[in-house]
C-alpha positions as CSV (number, residue, x, y, z in Angstrom):
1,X,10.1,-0.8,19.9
2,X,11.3,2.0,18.0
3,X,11.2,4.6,21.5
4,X,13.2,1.8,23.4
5,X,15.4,1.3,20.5
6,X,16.3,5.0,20.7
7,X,15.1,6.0,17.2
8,X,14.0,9.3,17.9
9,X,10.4,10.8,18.0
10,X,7.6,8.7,15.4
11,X,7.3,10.5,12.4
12,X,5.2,8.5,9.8
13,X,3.5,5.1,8.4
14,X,4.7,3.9,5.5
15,X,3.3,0.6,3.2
16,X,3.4,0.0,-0.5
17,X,-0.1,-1.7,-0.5
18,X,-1.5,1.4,-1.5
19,X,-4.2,1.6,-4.3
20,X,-6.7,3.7,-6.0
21,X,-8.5,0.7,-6.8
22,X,-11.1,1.5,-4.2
23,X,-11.9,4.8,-5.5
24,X,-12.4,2.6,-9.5
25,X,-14.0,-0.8,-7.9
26,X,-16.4,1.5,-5.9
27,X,-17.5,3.2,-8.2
28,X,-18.2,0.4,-10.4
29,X,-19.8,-1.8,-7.9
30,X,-22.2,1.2,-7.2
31,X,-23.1,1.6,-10.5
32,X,-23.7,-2.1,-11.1
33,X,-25.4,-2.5,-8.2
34,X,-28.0,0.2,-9.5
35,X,-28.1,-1.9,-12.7
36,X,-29.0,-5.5,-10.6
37,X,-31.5,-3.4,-8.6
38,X,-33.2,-2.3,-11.9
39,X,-33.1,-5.5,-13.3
40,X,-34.9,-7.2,-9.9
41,X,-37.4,-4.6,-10.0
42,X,-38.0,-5.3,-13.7
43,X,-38.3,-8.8,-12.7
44,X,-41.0,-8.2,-9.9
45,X,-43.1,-6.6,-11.7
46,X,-43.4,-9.4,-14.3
47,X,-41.7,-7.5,-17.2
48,X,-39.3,-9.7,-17.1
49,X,-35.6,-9.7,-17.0
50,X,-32.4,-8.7,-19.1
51,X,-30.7,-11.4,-20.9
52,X,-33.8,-13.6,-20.4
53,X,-33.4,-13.3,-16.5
54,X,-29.3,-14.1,-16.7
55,X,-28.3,-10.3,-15.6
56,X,-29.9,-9.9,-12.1
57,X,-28.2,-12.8,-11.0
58,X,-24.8,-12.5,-12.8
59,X,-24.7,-8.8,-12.0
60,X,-25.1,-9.3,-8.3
61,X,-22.1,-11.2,-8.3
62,X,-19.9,-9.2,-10.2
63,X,-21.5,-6.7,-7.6
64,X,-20.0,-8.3,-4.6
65,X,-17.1,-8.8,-6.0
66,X,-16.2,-5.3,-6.7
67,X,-17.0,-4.1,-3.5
68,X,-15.1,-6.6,-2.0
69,X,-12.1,-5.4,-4.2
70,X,-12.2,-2.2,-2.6
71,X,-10.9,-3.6,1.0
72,X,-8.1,-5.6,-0.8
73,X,-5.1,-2.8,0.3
74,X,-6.9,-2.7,3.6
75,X,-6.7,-6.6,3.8
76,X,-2.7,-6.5,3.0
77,X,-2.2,-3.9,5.3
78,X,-3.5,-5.0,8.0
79,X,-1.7,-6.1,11.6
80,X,-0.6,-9.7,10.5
81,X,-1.1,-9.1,6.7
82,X,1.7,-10.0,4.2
83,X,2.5,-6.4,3.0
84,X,5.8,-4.8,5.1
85,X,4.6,-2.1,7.3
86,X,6.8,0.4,8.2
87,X,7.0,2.4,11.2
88,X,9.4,5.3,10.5
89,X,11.3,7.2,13.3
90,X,13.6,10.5,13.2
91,X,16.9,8.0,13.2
92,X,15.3,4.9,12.3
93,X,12.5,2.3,10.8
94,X,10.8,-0.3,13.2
95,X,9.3,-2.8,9.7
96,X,6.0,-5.7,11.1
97,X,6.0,-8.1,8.6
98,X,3.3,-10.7,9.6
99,X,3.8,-10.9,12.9
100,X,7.8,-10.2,13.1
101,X,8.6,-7.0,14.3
102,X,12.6,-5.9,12.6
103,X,14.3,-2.4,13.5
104,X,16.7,-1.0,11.5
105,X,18.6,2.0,12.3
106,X,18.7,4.6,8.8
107,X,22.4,4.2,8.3
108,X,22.1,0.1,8.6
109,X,19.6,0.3,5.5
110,X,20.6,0.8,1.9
111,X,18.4,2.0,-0.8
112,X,18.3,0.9,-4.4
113,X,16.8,3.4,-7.0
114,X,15.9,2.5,-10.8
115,X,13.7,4.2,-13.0
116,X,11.0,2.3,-15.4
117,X,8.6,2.9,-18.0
118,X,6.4,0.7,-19.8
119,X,3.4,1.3,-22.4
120,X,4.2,4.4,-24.8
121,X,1.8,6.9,-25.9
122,X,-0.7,8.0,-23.8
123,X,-1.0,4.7,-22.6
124,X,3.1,5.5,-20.9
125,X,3.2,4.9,-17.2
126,X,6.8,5.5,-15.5
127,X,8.0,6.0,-12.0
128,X,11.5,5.2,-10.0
129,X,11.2,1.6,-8.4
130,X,12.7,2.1,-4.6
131,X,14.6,-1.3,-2.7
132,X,15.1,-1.1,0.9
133,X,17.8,-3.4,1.8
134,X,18.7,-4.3,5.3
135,X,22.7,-5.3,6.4
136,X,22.6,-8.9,6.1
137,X,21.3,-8.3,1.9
138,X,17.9,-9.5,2.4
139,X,15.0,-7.0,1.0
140,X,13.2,-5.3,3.3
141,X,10.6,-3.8,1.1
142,X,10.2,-2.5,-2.5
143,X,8.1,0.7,-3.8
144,X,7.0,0.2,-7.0
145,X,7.3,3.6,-8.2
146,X,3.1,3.5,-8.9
147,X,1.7,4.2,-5.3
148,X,0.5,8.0,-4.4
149,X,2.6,10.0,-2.0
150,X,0.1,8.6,0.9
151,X,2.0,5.5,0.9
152,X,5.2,7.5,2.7
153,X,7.8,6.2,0.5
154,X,8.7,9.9,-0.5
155,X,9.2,11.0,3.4
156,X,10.8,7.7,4.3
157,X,13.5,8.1,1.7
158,X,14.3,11.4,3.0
159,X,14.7,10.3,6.8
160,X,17.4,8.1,5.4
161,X,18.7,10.5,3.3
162,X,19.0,13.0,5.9
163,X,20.3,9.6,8.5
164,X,22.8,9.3,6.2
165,X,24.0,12.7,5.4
166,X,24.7,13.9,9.2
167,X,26.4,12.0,11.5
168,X,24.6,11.0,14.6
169,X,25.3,12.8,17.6
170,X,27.4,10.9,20.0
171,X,25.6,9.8,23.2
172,X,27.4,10.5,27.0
173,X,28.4,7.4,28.7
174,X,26.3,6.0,31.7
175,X,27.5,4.1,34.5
């Protein structure tokens, strides 16, 4: 869409559902996974369980459920999921919401910037909140400020920047 559109060569993906929380929930679903495989073996052997037989059981759930955390960016970004995708192009953004495809040429899309902070201390987390807006006011998609620089926001705000900055080049007439 973008090619027929005549938006230039592809240049990157970009989606805000972008998390570490694989990387956390992993982790932690290994490790308690360990712990309910302990606690089963204890139990096999007739040793008996912890928390009177209550932790294999409740463990192995809490196991699942981590593990299942760690395909929850994967679920939202998925073809059909309910996260904006954003397919970004040299002069423009082709943007699959769900099952609607939009494109958007850079100059027709305006982009809000505010910073934020929250916590203080060393519990401080800050970043600068980015709104895509398309012609008609409706929002397109919003950054949160928190995702890592995988998520393309950073490279998709400078296609537009540099959309914006130099005119496009005029096109010859056809016939």
């Amino acid at each position: 869409m973008g090619k027929d559109a005549g938006y230039g060569s592809y240049v990157r993906f970009a989606c805000p559902a972008y998390s570490h929380l694989w990387a956390f929930a992993g982790l932690l679903g290994v490790l308690q996974g360990w712990g309910t495989a302990v606690d089963l073996v204890h139990i096999i052997k007739g040793e008996g369980g912890w928390w009177h037989g209550w932790f294999a059981p409740l463990s192995g759930l809490w196991t699942v459920f981590l593990i299942g955390c760690c395909f929850v960016s994967r679920y939202e970004r998925r073809t059909g999921g309910p996260t904006p995708r954003l397919y970004c192009f040299q002069r423009g953004v082709v943007v699959a919401t769900g099952d609607v495809l939009r494109s958007y040429r850079w100059t027709e899309l305006t982009m809000h910037r505010k910073e934020w902070r929250s916590g203080s201390g060393e519990s401080a987390d800050w970043g600068t909140r980015i709104t895509v807006m398309a012609p008609d006011g409706s929002v397109v998609v919003v950054f949160e400020g928190n995702e890592p620089d995988r998520a393309g926001c950073w490279e998709m705000e400078k296609l537009h920047e540099a959309a914006v900055r130099e005119p496009e080049e005029p096109r010859p007439a056809t016939p």
